[in-house]
N, C-alpha and C positions, 0 to 999 in steps of 0.2 A: 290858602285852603281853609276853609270853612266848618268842617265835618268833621264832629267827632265820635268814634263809635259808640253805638247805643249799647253794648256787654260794656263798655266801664262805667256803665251808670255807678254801680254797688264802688268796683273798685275805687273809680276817684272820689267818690263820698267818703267811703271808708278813709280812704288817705287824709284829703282835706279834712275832717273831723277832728284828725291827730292832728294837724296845723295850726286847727283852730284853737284848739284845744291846749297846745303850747305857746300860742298867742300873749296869753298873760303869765307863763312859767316866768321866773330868775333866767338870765342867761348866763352860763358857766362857759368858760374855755374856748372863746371865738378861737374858730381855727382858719388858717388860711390854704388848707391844703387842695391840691387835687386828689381826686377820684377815679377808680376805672370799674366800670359794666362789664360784665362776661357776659354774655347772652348765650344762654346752650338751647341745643337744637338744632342749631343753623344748618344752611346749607349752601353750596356755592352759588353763586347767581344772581345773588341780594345787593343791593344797594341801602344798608339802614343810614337814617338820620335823626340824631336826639334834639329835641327842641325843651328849652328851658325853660319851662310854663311857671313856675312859682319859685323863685329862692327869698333867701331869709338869712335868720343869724341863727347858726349853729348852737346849739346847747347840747352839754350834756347831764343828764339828770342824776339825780342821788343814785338810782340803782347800775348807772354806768350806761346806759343806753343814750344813743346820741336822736336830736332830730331837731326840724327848723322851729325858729318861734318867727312872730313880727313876717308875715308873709308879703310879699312884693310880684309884680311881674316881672318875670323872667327878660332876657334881651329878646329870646327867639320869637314874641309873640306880641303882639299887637291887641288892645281889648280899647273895643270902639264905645264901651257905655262909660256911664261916670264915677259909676264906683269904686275903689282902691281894690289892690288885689286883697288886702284884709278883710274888707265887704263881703268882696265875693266868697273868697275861702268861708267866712264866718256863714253867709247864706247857704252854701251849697252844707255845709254841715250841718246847719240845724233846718235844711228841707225847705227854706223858703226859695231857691231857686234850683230848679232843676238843669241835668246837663245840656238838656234842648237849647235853653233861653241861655248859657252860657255859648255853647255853637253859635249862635247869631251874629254872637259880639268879639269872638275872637280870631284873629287871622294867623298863620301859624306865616312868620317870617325869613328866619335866618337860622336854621340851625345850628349849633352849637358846635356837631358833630358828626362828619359825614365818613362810613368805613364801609369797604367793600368786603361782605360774608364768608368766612372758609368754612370749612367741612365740620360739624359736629358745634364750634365753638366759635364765637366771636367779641372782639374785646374791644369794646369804646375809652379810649385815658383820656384823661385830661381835665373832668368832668368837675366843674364848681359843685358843691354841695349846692340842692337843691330836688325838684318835683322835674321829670322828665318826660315829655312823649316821646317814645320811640317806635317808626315808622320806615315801612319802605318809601324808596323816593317816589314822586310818582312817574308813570308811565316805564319803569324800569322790570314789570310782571307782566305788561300784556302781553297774551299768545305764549303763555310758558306752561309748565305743566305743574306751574305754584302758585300762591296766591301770597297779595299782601297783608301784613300786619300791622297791628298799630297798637300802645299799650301805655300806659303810665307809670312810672315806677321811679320810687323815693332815692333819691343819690346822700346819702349820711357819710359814707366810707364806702369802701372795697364792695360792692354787690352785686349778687347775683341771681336773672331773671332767666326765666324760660320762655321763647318764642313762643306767642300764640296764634300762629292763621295754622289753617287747615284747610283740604280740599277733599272732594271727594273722591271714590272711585267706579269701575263699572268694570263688570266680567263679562262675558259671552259663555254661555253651556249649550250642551246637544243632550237629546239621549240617544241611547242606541238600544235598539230594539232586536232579539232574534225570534222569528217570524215561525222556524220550528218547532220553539221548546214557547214560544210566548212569554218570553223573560224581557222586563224591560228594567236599565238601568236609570237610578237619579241620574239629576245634571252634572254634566262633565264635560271633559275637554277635547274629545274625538269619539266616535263613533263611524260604523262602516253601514252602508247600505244599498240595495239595488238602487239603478238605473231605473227612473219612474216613480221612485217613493217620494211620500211627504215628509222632510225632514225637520223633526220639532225644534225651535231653538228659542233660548232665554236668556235676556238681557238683563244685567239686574247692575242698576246707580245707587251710590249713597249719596248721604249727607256729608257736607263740611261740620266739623263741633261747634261750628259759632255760626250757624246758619240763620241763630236770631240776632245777630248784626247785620244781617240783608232786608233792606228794605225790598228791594225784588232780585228776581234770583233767575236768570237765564239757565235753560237747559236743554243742550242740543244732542242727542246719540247720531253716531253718524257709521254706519253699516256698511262695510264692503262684503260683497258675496263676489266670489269668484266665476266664473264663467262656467260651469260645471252647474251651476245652483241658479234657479228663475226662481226669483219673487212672484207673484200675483198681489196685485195693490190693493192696498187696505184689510189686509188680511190681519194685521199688527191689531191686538189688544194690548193697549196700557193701562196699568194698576199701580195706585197708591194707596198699598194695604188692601183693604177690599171696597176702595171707591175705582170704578171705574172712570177712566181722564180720558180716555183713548179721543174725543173730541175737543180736548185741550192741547191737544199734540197737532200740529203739521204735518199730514207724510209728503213727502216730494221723493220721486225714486227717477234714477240719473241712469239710463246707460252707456257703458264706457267706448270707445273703437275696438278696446282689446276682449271686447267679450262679458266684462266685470260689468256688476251693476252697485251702485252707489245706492241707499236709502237713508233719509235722513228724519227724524223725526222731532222737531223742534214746538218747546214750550219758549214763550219767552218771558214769562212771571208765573214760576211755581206758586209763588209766595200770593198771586190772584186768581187760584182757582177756587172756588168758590166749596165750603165744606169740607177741605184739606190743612190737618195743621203738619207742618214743618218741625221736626224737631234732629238732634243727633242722630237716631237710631230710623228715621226714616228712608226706605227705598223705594224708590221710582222699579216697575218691571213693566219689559216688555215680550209680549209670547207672540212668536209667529212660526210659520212653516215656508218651507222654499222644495222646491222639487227638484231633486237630482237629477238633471238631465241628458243629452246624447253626447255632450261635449262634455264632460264628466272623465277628467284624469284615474285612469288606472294606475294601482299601487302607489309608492310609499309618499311619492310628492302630494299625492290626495290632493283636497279640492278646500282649501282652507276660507275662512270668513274671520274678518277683525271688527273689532267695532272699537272706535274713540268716545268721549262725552269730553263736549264743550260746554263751560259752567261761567258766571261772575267769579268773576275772585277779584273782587275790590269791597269790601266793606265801608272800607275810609267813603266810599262813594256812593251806599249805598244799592252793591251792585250795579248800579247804570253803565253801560260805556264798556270798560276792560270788561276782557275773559282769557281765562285758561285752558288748557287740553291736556284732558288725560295720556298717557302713553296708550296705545293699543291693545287689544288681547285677543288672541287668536283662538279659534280651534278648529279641528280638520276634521271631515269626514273622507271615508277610505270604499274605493270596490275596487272589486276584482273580476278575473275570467278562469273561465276554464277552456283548456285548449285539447281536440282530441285528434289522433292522428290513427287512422285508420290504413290498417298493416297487415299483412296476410304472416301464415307461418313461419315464413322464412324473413318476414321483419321487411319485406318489400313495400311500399307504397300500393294501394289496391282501393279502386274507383268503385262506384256502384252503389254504394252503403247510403244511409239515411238516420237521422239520428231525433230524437225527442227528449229534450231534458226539462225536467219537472222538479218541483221545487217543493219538499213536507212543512205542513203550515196548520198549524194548531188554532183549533176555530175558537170562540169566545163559549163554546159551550162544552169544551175541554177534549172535546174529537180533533182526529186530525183527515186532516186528504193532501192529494196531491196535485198543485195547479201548475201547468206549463209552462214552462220559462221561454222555451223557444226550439221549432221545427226544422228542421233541414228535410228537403227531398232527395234524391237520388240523383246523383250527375257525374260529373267526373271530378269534383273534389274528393280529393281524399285528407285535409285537417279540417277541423271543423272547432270553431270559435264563438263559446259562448259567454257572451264579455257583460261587463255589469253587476257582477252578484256580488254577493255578501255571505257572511257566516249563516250555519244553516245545514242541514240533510236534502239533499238531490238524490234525484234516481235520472240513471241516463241510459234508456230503451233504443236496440236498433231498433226501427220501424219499417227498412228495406236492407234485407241483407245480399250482398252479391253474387251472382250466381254461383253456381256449385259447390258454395259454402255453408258452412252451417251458422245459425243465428247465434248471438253473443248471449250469453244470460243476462238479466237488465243488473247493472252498477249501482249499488246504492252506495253512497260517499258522503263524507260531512266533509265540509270547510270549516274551517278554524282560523281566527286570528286574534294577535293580542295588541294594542295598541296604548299608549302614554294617555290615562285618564285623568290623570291631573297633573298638566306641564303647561310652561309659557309658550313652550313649544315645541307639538305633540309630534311623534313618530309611532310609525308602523315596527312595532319590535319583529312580528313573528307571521308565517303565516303556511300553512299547512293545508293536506287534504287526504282523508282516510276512507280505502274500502271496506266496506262494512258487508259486502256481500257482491258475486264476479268478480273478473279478474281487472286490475289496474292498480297501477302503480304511478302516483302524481310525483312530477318532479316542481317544485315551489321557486319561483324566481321573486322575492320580496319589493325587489324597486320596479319591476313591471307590473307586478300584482298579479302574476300569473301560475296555474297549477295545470300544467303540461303531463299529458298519459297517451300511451300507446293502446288502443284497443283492437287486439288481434283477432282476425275471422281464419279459422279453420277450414279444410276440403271434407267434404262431403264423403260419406263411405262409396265406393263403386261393386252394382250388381253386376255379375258374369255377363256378358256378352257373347252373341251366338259365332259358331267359328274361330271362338278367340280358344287361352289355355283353359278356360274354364272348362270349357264343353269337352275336350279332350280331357280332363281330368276326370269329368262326369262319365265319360264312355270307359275308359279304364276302371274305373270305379264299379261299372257295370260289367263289365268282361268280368271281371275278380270272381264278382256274386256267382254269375254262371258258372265260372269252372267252380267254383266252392259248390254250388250244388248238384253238378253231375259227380262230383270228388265224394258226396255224403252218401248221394242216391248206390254208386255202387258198392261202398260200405256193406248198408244194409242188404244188397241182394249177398254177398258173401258170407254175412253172417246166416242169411237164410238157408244157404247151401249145408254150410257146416252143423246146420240145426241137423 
């Protein structure tokens, strides 16, 4: 291998300068010992190997400090020009040869020392005093969700170095919107919304910290939207900061057998788009919208979307060739129904009725109205299911009431729900439904996503009917009056008597 990363420009100068530099020291106390590396950081899945790039004769100096003088090549390594390793150390110190024109000439061999990574910390022994590159093996990172390293570091004694590759990451956000009060939340990690909405979503990649060791830098997001949620293609805006890339990007959108749809959106040289610089602290975003549509799961299992980012993770290389994958990140969007059942007084089943539920929706110029969620006519159903909603004030109007009954006062009711706005993996905690004015009383089933109410019709008051006890009550009623006034009329002729 050939390649050595461009971030140890400084460091191995630095290094080699001290080499050089003790070049013409006194040598005190040649030591014959070994050496062990800790390497912190680590993690399991690694393969490191140290290659012996430069040893020498130990010294140590007046103030107690150890380090090489008289520099040599290492066994692990091979250098095809003609100079002594003294040459070179002396060059690269004093800037007459750079790490490039070192690369050309050196071939990395035989390692020194090959140990497979544990958790937190990792320990190379055995180590001759000497200058080390220590590197992953190759081909032992591709397709992992890590990337290689690769570094240099001074072996004197006992020491210890910190791992440096780094990857990046990527989140997925929603917002969520309620449509009656006009509150819209930041990005987050679940939101609920009707059946028919455009649902906003944001993908946001970072950098690796040593991204300026990439000479090119593959980057792929790779989007599952669940069956419940249609894409519309090319709707994707990408942004690097405020340069618009979106025609740097690839889209290619995949649909699945099961309903899912795959999109993918692939750069394959960040580091060539033209008027973009690369650094730590930069991110890739991407903004689009998907429409919740008919196949859209009710309640708590909701309707979830992950997205991955496939990146380089080989510096040693350049980026070309390997890459890694991030873990996924989910988030869910949630709806629900309202379910009504249509009952007479005694709590019977009772046909005939018709129902109109409307939806309170706050306009952009701070008014509100009421727009139609959905009709039912008059038939012989008596539940009536209106599926799809989300948080929010409803009003639910009979519009045909059954005979000989009286009409229901119109329902106004809010849904309510609470849901995990920042989780790896979000759930529907809560979800409720209150009258605000009529009668109704919602029963809440959380993993159906359902808010069940009985709306009861009443009988009608009954006028007297001819022949029936009415009119007999009326004719008694009537008898009564008469004798009461033949009873009064002769009253007064007796009083006239007795005048």
């Amino acid at each position: 291998m050939k390649h050595l990363s461009k971030k140890l420009t400084s460091v191995i100068t630095a290094v080699l300068a001290v080499v050089m530099a003790l070049t013409l020291a006194p040598t005190a106390y040649a030591a014959d010992s070994t050496y062990k590396l800790t390497l912190t950081g680590t993690a399991t899945g690694h393969t490191y190997e140290a290659y012996q790039i430069f040893t020498g004769d130990l010294s140590t100096k007046e103030d107690g400090t150890k380090a090489l003088s008289n520099a040599k090549w290492g066994e692990g390594v091979t250098y095809t020009g003609t100079e002594s390793a003294a040459d070179v150390a002396k060059a690269l110190g004093d800037g007459t040869m750079t790490i490039a024109q070192l690369e050309e000439k050196l071939t990395l061999t035989k390692p020194a020392k090959t140990v497979t990574s544990a958790k937190d910390s990792t320990v190379i022994e055995g180590l001759d005093a000497g200058y080390y590159l220590v590197k992953d093996k190759d081909g032992t990172q591709a397709n992992t969700s890590d990337a290689y390293t690769k570094f240099i570091v001074q072996v004197v004694g006992d020491t210890e170095a910190k791992i440096k590759s780094d990857v990046p990451t990527v989140v997925k956000k929603v917002k969520d919107t309620n449509e009656s009060t006009g509150d819209t939340t930041d990005w987050q990690d679940s939101a609920d919304y009707k059946i028919g909405a455009d649902v906003p979503y944001q993908i946001t990649g970072t950098m690796p910290s040593n991204i300026a060791d990439y000479t090119t830098y593959k980057y792929v997001f790779t989007d599952t939207m669940s069956k419940g949620l249609t894409y519309t293609a090319k709707n994707a805006k990408v942004t690097i900061g405020d340069k618009d890339v979106t025609s740097s990007f690839a889209e290619v959108v995949t649909p699945k057998e099961d309903g899912s749809t795959v999109v993918t959106w692939t750069c394959n040289n960040l580091r060539g788009i033209d008027g973009v610089t690369l650094d730590k602290d930069t991110k890739v975003v991407v903004n689009y919208t998907a429409k919740l549509n008919e196949s859209a799961v009710l309640g708590s299992a909701g309707n979830p979307n992950e997205v991955d980012l496939t990146y380089s993770n080989n510096p040693n290389k350049g980026g070309e060739g390997e890459t890694g994958k991030t873990p996924k990140d989910k988030n869910i969007v949630f709806t629900y129904k309202t379910v009504v059942n249509k009952v007479d007084q005694d709590k019977k089943s009772l046909a005939g009725a018709a129902f109109k539920l409307e939806k309170k929706v706050k306009k952009t110029d701070g008014t509100t109205e009421y727009k139609t969620v959905k009709e039912f006519t008059a038939g012989e159903e008596t539940s009536f299911e209106f599926k799809g909603l989300d948080d929010g004030e409803y009003k639910l109007t009979e519009t045909t009431t059954p005979a000989g009954y009286n009409t229901i006062t119109p329902i106004e009711f809010t849904i309510s729900a609470d849901h995990d706005t920042e989780s790896d993996s979000p759930t529907l905690t809560s979800l409720s439904g209150n009258a605000t004015t009529g009668e109704a009383t919602f029963t809440a089933d959380k993993d159906a996503g359902s808010l069940t109410t009985d709306v009861v019709n009443k009988k009608g008051s009954t006028l007297p009917s001819t022949g029936g006890m009415g009119t007999t009550v009326l004719y008694v009623a009537g008898a009564a009056i008469v004798v009461a006034a033949g009873v009064g009329l002769a009253i007064r002729r007796n009083k006239r008597r007795d005048a």
